[in-house]
C-alpha positions as CSV (number, residue, x, y, z in Angstrom):
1,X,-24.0,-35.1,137.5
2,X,-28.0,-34.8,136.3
3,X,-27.7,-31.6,137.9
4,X,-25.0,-29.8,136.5
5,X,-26.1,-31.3,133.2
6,X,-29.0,-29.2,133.8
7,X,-27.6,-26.1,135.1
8,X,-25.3,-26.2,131.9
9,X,-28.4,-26.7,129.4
10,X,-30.3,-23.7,131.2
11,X,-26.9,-21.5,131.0
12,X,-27.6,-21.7,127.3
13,X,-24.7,-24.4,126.4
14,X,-26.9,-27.0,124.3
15,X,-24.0,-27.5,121.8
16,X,-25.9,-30.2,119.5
17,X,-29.6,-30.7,118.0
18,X,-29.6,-34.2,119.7
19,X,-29.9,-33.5,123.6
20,X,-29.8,-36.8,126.1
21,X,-29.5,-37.7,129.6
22,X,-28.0,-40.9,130.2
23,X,-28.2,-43.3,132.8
24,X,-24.4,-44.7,134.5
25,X,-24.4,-47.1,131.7
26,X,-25.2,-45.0,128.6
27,X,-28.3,-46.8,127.7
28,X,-32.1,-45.5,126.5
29,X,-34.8,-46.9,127.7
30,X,-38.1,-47.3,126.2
31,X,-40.3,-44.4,126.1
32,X,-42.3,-44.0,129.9
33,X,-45.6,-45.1,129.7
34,X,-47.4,-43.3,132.7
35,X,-48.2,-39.9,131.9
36,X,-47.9,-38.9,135.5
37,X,-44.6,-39.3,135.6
38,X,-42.1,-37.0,133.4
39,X,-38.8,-39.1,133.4
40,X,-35.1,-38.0,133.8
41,X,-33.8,-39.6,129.8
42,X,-35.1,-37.2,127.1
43,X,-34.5,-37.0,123.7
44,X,-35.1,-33.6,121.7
45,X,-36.1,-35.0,118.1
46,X,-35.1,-31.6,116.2
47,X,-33.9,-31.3,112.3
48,X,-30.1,-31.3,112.8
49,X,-27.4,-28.1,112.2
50,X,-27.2,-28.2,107.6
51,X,-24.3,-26.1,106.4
52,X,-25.0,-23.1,104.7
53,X,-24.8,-24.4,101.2
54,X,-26.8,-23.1,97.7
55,X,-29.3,-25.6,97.7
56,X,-33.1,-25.4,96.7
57,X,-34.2,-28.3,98.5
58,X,-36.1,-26.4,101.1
59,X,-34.2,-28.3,104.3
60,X,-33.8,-24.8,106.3
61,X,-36.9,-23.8,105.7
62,X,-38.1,-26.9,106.9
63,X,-35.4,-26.4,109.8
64,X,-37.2,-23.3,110.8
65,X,-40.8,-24.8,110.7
66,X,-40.0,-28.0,112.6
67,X,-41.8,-28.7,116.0
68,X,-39.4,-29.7,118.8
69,X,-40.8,-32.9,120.4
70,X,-39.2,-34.1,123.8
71,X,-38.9,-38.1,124.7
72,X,-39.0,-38.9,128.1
73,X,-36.9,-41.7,129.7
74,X,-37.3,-44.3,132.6
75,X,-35.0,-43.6,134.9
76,X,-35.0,-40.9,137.2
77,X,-37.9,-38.1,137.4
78,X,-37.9,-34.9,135.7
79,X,-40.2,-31.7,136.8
80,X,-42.7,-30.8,134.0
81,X,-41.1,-26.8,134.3
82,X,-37.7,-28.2,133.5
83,X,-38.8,-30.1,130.7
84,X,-40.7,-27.6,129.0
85,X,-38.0,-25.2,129.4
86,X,-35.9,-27.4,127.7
87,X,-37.9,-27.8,124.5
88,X,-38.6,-24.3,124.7
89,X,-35.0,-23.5,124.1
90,X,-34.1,-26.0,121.7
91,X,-37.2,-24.6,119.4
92,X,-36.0,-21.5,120.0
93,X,-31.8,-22.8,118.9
94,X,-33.3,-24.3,116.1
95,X,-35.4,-21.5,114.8
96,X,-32.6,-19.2,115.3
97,X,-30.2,-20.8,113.4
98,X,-32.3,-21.3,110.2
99,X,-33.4,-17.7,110.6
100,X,-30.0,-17.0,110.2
101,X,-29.0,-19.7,107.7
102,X,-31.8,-17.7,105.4
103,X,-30.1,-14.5,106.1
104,X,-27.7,-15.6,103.9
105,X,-29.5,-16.8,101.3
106,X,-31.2,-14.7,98.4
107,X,-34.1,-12.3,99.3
108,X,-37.3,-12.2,97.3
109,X,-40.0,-9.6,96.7
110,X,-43.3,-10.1,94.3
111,X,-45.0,-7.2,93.0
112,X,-48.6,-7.9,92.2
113,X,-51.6,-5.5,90.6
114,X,-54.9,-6.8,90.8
115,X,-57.9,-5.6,88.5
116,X,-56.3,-4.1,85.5
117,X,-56.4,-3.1,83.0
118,X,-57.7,0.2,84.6
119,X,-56.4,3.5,84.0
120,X,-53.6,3.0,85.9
121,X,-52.3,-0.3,83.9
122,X,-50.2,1.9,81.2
123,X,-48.0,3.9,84.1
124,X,-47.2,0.8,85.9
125,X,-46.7,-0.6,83.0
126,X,-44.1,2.2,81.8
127,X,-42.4,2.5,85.8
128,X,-41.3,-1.3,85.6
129,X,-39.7,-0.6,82.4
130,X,-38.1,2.5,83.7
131,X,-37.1,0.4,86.2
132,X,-36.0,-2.8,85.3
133,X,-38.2,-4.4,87.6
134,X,-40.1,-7.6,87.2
135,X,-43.5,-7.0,88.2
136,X,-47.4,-9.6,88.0
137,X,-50.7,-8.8,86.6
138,X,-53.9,-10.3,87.8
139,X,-55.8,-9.7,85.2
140,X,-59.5,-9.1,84.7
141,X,-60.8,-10.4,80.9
142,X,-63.9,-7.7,80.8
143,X,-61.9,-4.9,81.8
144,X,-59.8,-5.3,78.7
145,X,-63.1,-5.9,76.7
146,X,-64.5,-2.4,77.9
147,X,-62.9,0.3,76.0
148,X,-60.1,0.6,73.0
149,X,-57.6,2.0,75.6
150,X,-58.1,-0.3,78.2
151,X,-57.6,-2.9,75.7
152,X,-54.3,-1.3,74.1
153,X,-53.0,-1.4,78.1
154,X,-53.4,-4.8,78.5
155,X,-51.8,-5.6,75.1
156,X,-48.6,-3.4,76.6
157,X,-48.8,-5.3,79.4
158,X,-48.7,-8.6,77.6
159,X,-46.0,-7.7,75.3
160,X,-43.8,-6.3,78.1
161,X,-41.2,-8.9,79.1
162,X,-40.8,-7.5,82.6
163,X,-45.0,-8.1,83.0
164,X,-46.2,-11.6,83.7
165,X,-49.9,-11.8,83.0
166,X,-51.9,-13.9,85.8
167,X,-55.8,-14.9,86.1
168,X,-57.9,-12.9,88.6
169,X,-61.1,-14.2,86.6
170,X,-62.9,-12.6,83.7
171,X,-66.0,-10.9,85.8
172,X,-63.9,-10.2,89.1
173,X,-67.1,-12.1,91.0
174,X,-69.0,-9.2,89.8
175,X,-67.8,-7.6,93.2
176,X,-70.2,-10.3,94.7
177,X,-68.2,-12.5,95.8
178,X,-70.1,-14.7,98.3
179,X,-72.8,-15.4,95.6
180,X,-69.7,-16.0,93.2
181,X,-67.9,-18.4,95.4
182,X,-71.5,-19.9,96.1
183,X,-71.3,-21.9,92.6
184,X,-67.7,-23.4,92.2
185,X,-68.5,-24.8,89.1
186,X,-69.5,-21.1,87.6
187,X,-66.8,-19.7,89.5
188,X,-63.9,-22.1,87.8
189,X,-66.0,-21.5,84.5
190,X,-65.3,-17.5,84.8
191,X,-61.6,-18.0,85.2
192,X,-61.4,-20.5,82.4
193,X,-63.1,-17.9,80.4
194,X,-60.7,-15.6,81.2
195,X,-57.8,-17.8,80.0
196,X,-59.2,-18.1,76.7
197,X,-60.2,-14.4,76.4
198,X,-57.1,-13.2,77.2
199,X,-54.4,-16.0,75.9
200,X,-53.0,-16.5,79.1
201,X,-49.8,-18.4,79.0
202,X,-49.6,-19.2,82.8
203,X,-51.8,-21.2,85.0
204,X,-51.5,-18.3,88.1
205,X,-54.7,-17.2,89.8
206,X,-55.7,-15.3,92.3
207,X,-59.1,-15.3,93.8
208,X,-60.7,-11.8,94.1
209,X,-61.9,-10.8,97.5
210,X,-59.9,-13.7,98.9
211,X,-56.3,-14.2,100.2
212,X,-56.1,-17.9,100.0
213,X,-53.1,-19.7,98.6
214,X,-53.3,-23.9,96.9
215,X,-50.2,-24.9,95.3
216,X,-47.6,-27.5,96.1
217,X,-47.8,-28.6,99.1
218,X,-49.4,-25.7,100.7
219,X,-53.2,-24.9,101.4
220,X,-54.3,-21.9,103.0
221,X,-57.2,-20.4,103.1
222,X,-58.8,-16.8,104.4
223,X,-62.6,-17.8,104.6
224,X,-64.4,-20.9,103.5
225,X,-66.3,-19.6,100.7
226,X,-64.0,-19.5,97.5
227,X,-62.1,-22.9,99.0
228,X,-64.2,-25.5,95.8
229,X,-63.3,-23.0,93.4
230,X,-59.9,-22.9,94.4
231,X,-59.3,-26.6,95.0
232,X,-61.2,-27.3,91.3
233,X,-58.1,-24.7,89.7
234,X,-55.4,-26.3,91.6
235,X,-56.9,-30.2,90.5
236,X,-57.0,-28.1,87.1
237,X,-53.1,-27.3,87.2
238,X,-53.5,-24.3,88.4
239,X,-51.8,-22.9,91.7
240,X,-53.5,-20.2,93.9
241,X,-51.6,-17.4,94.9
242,X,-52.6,-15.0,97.7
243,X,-50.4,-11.9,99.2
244,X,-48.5,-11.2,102.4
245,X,-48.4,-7.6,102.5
246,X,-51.7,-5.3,101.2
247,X,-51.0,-1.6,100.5
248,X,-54.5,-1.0,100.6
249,X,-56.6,1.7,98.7
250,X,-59.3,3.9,99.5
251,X,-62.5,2.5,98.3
252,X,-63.7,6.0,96.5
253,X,-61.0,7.8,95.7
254,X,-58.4,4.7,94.9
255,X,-55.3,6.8,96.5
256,X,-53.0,4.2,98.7
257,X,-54.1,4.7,102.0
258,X,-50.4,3.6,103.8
259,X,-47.3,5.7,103.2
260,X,-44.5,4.8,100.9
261,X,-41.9,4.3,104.3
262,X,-44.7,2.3,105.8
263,X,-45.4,-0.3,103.5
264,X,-41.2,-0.6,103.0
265,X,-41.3,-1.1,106.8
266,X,-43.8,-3.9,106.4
267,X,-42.0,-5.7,103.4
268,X,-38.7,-5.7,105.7
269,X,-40.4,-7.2,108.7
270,X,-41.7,-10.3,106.6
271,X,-38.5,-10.6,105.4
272,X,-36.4,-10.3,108.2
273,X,-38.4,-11.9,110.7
274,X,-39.1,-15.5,108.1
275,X,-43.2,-14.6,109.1
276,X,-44.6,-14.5,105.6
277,X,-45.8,-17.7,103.6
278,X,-42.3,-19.0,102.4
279,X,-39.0,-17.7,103.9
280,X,-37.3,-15.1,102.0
281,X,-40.2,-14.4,99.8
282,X,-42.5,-11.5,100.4
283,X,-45.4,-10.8,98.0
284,X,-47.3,-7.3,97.6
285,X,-50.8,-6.8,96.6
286,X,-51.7,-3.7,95.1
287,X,-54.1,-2.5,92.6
288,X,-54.2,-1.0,89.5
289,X,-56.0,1.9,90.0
290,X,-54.3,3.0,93.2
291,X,-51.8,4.8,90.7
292,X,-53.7,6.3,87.9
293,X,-52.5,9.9,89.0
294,X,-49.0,11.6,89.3
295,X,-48.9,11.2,92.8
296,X,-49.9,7.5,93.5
297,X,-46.8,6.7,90.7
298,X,-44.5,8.8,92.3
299,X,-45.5,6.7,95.6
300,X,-44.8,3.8,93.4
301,X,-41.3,4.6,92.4
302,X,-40.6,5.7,95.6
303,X,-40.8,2.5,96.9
304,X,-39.3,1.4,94.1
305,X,-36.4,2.9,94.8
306,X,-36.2,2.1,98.9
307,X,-36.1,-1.2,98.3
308,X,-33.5,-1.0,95.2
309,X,-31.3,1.1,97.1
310,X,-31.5,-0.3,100.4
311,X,-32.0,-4.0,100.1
312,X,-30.5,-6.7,97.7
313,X,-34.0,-7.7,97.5
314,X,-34.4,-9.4,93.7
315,X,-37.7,-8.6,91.6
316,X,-39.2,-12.0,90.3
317,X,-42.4,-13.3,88.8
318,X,-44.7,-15.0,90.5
319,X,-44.4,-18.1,88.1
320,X,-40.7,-18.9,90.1
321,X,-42.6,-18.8,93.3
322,X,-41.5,-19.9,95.7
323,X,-37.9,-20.5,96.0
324,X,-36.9,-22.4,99.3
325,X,-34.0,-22.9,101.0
C-alpha cells in the first residue's frame, strides 16, 4: 500500500496541501528523533488551497512565499531521494497555484523619475497628462532651487494630479554617496531638508545610488552603506522605496540605453513570473533627464502605449504601494 501511495504522489496526484502516510491504524506519531533515520509518516506543513476571492489580506501572496517543511514519522523508513522529491513537488503545487491565483488578480505597474526637476521634468510631465497615466517623482530640492525654469517644472509637477511628488533628498548625496551614507544623521538631515524646501506631502523616499527598500514588514537592502539612514526615515515614518526594473541611461549623453520593446519585455517577466518585490506590482526607475529630447519622449510614450494596449496593467502611485493579494 506505502508503495503505491508513493507511485501515485510521484505520478503527480497530490490532491490536497496536507500529505500523510499512515500507519494500519491511522495514527501519528511523534516526530523521529534520530536524524539518521528518515521515517515512513510525513506531514507536508504547506499554506492550504484559499479561493480566488477580492481580498487584500495578502494570504496568496503569502501562499506563494511559503517554505514547504516535511515531518517525518516513526514507523517505517523512508529514502532521503523520496522525501526530498516529495517536498519538492508540493513547493512546487503550492507555488503554482498562487502564481495562478494572482493571475487573476489586478496587475500593477509604478512609474518612477529620479532627479528632477531637470530638463526633462516639463515633457514627462505633459506625456502623463496626455496620457492619463499616474506617474512618481523623486525629487531633488536644489535642482528646483537652481534656475527659474527648473523651478516652474517642479511647480507643474506638484500641481499635476497625475504626479505624486516623493523625497530623493535635497543634495542627491552630492553624487558621493559613500561619504553621504557615511553620516546617517547628515544624511536624514538632507532629506528632512528637502521636505521642508519642497512642501512635500508624502513621506516616500528613495535613497540615491541605492536600491534598498524599509517599509512594512519588508527590509531589503542593496549595500550596507545607506542602511542607518534608511532605518532613521522609516523610525521617522517614512517608507523606503527602491525599483525592480532600471531603464538605465548613458552617463554622458543621458539617452536610455535599453530599447523601448526591451524594457516592456522586462516589466512583463516580473509580472508574470511573481519575481519582483511584491506580486503583481512592478516598479520602473527612470530618470528625468533620459527624455529631455524628442526622441527619448517618443521612447517614453512608446512604452506607454505597449503596456496600455497590451496589458490591463493599472498606473498607480507609489503612496498605494503595495497591494497584496
Amino acid at each position: 500500500m506505502l508503495k503505491r501511495t508513493r507511485d501515485l504522489i510521484f505520478l503527480g496526484c497530490i490532491t490536497s496541501v496536507t500529505v500523510v502516510f499512515l500507519n494500519c491504524n491511522g495514527g501519528m506519531n511523534s516526530k523521529a528523533k534520530a536524524a539518521s533515520t528518515i521515517q515512513d509518516t510525513a506531514r507536508v506543513d504547506s499554506i492550504p488551497l484559499m479561493p480566488i476571492a477580492d481580498t487584500l489580506d495578502g494570504s496568496i501572496t503569502k501562499r506563494l512565499r511559503t517554505k514547504i517543511s516535511i515531518e517525518a514519522d516513526s514507523l517505517n523508513p523512508i529514502s532521503r531521494d523520496s522525501l526530498l522529491k516529495l517536498t519538492k513537488a508540493e513547493q512546487r503545487r503550492v507555488r503554482d497555484s498562487a502564481r495562478l491565483a494572482l493571475d487573476e488578480k489586478p496587475k500593477h505597474v509604478y512609474f518612477t523619475f529620479d532627479d528632477g526637476p531637470l530638463l526633462g521634468s516639463a515633457a514627462i510631465d505633459s506625456i502623463a497628462t496626455a496620457k492619463k497615466i499616474k506617474i512618481n517623482a523623486f525629487l531633488v530640492g536644489r535642482h528646483a532651487n537652481m534656475s527659474k525654469g527648473l523651478k516652474r517644472d517642479f511647480e507643474r509637477y506638484y500641481n499635476n494630479p497625475l504626479v505624486d511628488c516623493y523625497n530623493h533628498s535635497y543634495t542627491h548625496a552630492n553624487n558621493k554617496f559613500s561619504a553621504f551614507y557615511s553620516n546617517p544623521v547628515g544624511a536624514y538631515d538632507d532629506f528632512v531638508k528637502n521636505e521642508e524646501d519642497l512642501t512635500l506631502k508624502h513621506k516616500i523616499a528613495r535613497l540615491p545610488g541605492r536600491n534598498i527598500w524599509v517599509y512594512e514588514d519588508v527590509r531589503k537592502l542593496d549595500l550596507q552603506s545607506g542602511a542607518s539612514t534608511a532605518d532613521m526615515l522609516f523610525t521617522n515614518g517614512y517608507k523606503v522605496y527602491g525599483w525592480d526594473v532600471e531603464w538605465k541611461i548613458h552617463g554622458l549623453t543621458g539617452k536610455p540605453l535599453q530599447s523601448v520593446n526591451d524594457i516592456y519585455k522586462s516589466i512583463r517577466r516580473f509580472m508574470d513570473n511573481k519575481n519582483s518585490m511584491e506580486p503583481n506590482n512592478v516598479v520602473l526607475l527612470m530618470h528625468d533627464d533620459m527624455f529631455q529630447n524628442k526622441k527619448g519622449q517618443q521612447l517614453l510614450s512608446a512604452l506607454i502605449d505597449s503596456i496600455q494596449v497590451n496589458t490591463d496593467y493599472k498606473f498607480e502611485f507609489m503612496r498605494s504601494y503595495p497591494f497584496r493579494y
